[in-house]
N, CA and C atoms as an extended XYZ file, in Angstrom:
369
Properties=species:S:1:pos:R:3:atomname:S:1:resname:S:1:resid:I:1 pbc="F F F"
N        33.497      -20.498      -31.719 N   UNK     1
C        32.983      -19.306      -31.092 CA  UNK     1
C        31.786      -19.688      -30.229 C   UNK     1
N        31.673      -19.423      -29.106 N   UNK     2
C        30.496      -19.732      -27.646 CA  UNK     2
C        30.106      -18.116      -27.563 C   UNK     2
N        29.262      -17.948      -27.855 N   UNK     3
C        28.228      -16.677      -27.422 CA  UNK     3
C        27.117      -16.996      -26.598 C   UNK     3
N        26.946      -15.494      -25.530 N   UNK     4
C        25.354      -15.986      -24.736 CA  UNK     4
C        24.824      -14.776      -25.476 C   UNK     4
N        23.374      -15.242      -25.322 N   UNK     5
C        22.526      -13.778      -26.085 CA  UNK     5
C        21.791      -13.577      -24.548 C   UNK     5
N        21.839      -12.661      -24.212 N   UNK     6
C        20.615      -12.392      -23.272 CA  UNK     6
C        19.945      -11.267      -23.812 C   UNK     6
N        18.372      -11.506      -23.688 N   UNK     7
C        17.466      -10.362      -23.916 CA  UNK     7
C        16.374      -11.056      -22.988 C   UNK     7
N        15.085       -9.848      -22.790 N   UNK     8
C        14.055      -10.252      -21.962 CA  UNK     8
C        13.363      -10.743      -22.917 C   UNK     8
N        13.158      -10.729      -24.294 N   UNK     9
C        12.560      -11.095      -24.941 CA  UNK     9
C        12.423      -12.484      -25.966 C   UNK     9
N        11.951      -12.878      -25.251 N   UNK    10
C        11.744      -14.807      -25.503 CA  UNK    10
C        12.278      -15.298      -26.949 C   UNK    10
N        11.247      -14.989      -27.751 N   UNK    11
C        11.046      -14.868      -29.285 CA  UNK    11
C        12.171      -14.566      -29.927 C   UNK    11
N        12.568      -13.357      -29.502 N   UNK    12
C        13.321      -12.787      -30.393 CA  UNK    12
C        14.933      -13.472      -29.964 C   UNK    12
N        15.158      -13.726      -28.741 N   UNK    13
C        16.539      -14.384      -28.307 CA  UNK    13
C        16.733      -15.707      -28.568 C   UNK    13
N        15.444      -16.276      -28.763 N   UNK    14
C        15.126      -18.026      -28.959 CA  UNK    14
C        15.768      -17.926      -30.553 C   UNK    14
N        14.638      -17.232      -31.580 N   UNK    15
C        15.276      -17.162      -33.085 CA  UNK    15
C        16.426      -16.775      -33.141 C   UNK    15
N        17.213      -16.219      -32.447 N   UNK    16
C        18.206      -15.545      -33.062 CA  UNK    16
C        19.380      -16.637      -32.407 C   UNK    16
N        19.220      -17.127      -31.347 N   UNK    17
C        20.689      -18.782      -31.152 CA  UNK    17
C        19.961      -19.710      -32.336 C   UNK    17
N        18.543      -19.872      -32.675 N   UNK    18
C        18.688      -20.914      -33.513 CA  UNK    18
C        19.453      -20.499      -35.256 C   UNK    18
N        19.361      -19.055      -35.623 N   UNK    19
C        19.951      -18.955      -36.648 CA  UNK    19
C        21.257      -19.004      -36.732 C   UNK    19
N        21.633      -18.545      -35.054 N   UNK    20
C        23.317      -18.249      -34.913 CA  UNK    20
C        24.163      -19.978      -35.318 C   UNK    20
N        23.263      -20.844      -34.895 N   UNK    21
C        23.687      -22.294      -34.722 CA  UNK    21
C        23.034      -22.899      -36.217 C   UNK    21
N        22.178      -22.496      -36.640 N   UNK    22
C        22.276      -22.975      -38.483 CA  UNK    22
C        23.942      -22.448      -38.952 C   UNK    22
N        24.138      -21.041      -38.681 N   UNK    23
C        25.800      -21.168      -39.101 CA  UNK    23
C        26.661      -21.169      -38.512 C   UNK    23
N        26.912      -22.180      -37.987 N   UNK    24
C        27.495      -22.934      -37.133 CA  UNK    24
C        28.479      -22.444      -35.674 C   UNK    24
N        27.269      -21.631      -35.464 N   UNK    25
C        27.717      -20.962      -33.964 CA  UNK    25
C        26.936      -21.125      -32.780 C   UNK    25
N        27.892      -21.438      -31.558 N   UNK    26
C        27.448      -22.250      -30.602 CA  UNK    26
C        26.865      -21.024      -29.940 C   UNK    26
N        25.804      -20.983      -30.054 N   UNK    27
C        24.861      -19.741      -29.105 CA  UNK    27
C        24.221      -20.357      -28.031 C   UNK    27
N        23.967      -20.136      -26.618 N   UNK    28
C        23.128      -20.237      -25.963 CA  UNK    28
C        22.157      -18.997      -25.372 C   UNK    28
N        21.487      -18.591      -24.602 N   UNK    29
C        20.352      -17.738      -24.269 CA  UNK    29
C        19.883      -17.779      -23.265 C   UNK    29
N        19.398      -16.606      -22.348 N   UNK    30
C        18.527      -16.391      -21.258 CA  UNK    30
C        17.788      -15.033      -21.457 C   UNK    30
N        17.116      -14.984      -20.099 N   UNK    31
C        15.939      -14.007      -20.994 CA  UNK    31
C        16.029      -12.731      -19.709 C   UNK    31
N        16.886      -12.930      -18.855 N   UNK    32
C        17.369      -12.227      -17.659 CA  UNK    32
C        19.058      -11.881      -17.543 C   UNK    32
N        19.170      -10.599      -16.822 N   UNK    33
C        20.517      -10.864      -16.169 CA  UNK    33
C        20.877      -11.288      -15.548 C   UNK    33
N        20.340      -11.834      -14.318 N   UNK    34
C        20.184      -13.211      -13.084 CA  UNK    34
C        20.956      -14.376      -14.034 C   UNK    34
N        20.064      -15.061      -14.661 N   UNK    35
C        20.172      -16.097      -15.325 CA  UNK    35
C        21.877      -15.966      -16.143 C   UNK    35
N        21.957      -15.105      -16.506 N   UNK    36
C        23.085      -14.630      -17.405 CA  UNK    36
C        24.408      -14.962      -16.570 C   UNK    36
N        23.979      -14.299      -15.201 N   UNK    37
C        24.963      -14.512      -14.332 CA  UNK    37
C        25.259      -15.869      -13.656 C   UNK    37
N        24.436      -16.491      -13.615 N   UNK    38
C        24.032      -18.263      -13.162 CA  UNK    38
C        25.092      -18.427      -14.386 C   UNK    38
N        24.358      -18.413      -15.327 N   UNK    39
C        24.913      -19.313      -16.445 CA  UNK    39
C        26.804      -19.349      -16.755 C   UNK    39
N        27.191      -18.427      -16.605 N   UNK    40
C        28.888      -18.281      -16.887 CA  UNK    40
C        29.678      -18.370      -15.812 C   UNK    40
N        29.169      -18.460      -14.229 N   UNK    41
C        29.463      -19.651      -13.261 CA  UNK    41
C        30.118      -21.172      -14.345 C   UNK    41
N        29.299      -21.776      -14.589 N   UNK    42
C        29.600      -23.029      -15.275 CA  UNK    42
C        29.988      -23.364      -16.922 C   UNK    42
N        29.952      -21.906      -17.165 N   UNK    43
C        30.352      -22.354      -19.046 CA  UNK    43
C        30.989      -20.724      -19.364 C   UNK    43
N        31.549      -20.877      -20.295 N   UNK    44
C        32.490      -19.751      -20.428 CA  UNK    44
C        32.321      -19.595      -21.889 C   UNK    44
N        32.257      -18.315      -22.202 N   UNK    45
C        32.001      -17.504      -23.855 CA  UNK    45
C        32.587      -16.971      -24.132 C   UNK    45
N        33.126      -16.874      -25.583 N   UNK    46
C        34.373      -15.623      -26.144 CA  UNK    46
C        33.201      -14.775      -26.438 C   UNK    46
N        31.755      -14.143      -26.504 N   UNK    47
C        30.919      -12.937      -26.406 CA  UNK    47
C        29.698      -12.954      -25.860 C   UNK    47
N        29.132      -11.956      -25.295 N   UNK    48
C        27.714      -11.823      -24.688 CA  UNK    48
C        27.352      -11.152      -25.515 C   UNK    48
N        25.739      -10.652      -26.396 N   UNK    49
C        25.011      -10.138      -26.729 CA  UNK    49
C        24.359       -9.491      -25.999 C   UNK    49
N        23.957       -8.527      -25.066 N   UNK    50
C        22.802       -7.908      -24.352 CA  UNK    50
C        22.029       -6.872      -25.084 C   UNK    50
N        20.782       -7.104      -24.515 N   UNK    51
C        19.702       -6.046      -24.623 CA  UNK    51
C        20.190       -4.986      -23.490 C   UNK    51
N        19.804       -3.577      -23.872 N   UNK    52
C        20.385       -2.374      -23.202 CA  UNK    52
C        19.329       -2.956      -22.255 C   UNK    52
N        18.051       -2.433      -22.334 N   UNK    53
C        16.854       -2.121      -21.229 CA  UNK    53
C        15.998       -3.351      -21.315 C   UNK    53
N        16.626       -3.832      -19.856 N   UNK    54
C        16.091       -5.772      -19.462 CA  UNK    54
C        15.138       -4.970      -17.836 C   UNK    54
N        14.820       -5.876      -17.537 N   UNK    55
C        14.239       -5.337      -16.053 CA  UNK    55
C        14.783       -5.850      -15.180 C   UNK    55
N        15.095       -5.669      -13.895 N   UNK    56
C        16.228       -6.101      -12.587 CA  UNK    56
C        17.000       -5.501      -13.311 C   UNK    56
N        17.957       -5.593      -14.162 N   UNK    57
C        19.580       -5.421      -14.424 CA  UNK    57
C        19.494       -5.101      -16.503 C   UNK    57
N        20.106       -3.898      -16.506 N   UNK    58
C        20.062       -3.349      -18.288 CA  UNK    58
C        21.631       -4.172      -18.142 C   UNK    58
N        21.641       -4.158      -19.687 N   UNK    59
C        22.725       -4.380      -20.212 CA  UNK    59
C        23.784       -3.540      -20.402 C   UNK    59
N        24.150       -2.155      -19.733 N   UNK    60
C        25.346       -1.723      -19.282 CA  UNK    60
C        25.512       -2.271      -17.796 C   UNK    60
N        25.000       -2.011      -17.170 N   UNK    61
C        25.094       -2.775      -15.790 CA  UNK    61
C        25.991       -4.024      -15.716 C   UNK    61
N        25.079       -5.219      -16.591 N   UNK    62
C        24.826       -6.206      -16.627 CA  UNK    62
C        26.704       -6.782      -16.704 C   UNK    62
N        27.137       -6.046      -17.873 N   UNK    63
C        28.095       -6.174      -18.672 CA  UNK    63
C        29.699       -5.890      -17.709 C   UNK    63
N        29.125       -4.439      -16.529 N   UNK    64
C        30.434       -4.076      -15.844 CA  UNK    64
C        30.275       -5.529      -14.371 C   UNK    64
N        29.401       -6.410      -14.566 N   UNK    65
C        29.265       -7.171      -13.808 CA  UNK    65
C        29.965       -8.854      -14.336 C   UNK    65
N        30.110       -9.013      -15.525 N   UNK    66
C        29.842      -10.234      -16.425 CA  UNK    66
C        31.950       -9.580      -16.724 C   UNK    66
N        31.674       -8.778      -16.622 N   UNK    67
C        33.318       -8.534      -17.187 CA  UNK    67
C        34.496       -8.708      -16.041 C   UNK    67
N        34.081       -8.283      -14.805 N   UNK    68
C        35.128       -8.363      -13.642 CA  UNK    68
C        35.237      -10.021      -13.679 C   UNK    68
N        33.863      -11.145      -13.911 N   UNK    69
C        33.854      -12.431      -13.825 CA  UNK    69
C        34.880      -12.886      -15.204 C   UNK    69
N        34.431      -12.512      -15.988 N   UNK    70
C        35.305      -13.251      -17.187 CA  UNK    70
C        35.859      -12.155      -18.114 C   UNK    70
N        37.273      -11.364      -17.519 N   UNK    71
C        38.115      -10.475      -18.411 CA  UNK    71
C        38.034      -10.491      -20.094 C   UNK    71
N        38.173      -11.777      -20.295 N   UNK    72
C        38.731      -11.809      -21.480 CA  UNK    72
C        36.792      -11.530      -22.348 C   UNK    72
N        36.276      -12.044      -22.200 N   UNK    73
C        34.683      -11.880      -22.751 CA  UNK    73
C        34.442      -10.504      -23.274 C   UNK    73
N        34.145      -10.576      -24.946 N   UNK    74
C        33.741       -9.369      -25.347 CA  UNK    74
C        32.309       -9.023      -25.447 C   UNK    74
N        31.855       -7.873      -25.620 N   UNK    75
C        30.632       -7.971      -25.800 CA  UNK    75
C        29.816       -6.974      -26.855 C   UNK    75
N        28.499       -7.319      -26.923 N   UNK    76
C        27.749       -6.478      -28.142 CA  UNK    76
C        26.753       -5.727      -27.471 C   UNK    76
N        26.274       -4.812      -27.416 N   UNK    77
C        24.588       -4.495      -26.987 CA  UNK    77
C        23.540       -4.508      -28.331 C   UNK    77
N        22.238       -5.133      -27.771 N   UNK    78
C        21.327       -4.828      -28.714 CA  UNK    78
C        20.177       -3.883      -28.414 C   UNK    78
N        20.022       -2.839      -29.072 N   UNK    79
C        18.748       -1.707      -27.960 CA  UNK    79
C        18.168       -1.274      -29.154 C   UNK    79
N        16.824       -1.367      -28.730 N   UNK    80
C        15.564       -0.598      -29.665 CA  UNK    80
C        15.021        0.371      -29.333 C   UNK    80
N        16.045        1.178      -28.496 N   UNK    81
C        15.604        2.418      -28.293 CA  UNK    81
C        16.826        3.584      -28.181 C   UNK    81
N        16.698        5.102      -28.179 N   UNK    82
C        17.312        5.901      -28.692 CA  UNK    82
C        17.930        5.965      -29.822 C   UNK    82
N        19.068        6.843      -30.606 N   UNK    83
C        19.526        7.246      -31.919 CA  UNK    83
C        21.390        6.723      -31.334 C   UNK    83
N        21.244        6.632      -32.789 N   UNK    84
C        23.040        5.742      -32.477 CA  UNK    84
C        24.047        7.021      -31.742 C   UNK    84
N        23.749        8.000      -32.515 N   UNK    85
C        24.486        9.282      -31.036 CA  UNK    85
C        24.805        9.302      -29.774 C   UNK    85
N        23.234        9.184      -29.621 N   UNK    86
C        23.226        8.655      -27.914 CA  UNK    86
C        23.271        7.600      -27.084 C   UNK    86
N        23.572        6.399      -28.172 N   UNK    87
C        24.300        5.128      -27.581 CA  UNK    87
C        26.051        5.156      -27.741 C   UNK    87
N        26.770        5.864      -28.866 N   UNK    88
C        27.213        5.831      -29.103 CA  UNK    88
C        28.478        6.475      -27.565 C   UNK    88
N        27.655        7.869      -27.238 N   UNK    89
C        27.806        8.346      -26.204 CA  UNK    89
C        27.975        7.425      -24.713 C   UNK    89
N        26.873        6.718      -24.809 N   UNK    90
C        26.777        5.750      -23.810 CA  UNK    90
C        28.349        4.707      -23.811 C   UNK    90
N        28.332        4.259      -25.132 N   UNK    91
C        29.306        3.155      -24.949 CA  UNK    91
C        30.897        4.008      -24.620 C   UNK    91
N        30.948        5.348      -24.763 N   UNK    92
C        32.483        5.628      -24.232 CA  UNK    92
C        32.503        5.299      -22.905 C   UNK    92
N        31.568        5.329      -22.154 N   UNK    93
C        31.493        4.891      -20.828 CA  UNK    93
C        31.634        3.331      -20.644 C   UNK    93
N        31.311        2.785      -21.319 N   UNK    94
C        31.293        0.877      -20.810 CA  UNK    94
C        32.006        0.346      -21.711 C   UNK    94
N        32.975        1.355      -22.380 N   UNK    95
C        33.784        0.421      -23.189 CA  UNK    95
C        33.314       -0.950      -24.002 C   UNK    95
N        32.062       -0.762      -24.443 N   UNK    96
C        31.376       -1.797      -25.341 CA  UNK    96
C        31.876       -2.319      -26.471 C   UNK    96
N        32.221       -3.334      -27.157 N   UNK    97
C        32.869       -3.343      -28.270 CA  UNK    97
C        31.869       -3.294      -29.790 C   UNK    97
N        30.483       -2.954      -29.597 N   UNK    98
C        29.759       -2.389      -30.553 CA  UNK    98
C        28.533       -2.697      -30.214 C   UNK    98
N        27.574       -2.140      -31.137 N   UNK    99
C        25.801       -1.828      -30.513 CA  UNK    99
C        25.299       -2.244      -31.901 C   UNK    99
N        23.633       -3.140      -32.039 N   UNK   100
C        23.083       -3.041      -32.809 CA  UNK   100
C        22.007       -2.478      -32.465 C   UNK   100
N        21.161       -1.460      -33.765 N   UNK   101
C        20.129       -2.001      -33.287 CA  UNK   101
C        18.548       -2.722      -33.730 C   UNK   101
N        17.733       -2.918      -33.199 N   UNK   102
C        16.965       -4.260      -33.339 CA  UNK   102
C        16.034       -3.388      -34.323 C   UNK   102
N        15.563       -3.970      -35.350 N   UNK   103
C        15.444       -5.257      -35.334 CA  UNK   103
C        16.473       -5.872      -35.632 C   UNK   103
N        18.121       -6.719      -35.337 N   UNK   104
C        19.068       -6.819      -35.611 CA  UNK   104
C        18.882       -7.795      -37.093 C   UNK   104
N        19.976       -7.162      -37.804 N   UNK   105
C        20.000       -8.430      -39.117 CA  UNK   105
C        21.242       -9.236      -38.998 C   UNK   105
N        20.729      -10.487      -39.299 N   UNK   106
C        21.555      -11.609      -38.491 CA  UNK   106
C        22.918      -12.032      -39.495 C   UNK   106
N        23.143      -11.498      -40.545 N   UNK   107
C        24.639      -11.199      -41.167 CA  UNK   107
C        24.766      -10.281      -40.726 C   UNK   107
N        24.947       -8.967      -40.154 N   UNK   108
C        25.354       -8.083      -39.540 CA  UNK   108
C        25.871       -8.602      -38.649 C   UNK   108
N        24.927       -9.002      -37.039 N   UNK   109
C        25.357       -9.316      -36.041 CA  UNK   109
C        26.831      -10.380      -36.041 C   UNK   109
N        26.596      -11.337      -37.011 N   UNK   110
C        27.410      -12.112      -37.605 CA  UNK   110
C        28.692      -11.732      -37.923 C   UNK   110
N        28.838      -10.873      -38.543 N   UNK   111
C        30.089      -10.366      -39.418 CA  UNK   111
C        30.957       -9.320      -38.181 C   UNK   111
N        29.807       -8.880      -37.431 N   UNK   112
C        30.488       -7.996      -36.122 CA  UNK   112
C        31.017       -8.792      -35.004 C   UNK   112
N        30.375      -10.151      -34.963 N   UNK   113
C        31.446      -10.850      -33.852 CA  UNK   113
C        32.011      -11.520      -34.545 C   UNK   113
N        32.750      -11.878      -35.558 N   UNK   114
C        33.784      -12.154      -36.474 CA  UNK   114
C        34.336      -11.609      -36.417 C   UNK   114
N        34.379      -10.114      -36.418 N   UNK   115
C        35.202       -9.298      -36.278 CA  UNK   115
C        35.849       -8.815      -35.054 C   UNK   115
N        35.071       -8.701      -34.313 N   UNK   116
C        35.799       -8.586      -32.697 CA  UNK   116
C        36.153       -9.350      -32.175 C   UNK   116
N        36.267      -10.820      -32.644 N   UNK   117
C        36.982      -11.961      -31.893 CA  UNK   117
C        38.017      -12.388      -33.099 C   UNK   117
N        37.822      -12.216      -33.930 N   UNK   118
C        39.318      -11.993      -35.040 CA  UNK   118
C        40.057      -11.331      -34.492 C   UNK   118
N        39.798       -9.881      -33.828 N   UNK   119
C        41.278       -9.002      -33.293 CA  UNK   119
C        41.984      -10.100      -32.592 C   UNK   119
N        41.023      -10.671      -31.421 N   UNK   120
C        41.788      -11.251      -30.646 CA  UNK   120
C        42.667      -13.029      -30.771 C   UNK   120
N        42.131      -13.167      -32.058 N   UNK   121
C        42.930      -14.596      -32.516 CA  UNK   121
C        41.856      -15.479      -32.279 C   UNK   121
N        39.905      -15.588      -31.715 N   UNK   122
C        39.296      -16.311      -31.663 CA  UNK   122
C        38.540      -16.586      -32.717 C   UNK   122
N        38.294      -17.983      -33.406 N   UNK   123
C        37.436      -18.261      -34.469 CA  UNK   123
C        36.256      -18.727      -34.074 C   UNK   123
């Protein structure tokens, strides 16, 4: 399993590929949607992680942009803001394949892209 995490937030995207890769998942990270978009030019992921609200480009945006490039790529949002209602609302629109939110716990996040790349036959 190849995941990118993007969030604007350094700290929190840095810890969270190094825990993803203690169990034994190949995470990489950027801290922009720019960068996000650089990056899958040259390397390819069965999931993206995004933060909803990044600056230049949120993570619905981000995502109807990252998806025309690589179809098959599923993805997660992570947002620390609003009530799951009104994300929930949000994602009938971007067809998201699920939302955490932060402070995310990292068997959660875990067990949810296990699960959405199990539908599709990826380990």
């Amino acid at each position: 399993m190849r995941v990118l995490l993007v969030d604007d937030e350094e700290e929190l995207v840095s810890a969270l590929a190094e825990r993803l890769f203690l169990r034994g998942i190949e995470a990489d990270w950027v801290t922009s949607g720019d960068k996000a978009l650089k990056v899958i030019e040259t390397k390819t992921y069965d999931l993206a992680v995004l933060d909803v609200k990044m600056p230049e480009i949120g993570g619905l945006d981000l995502k109807k942009v990252m998806e025309k490039r690589c179809p098959d790529m599923k993805f997660i949002f992570l947002t620390g803001h609003g009530s799951e209602d009104d994300f929930n609302l949000g994602l009938l629109h971007t067809g998201a394949d699920y939302y955490l939110v932060k402070p995310v716990k990292i068997e959660v996040l875990i067990n949810k892209m296990k699960e959405i790349l199990n539908k599709d036959g990826i380990q």
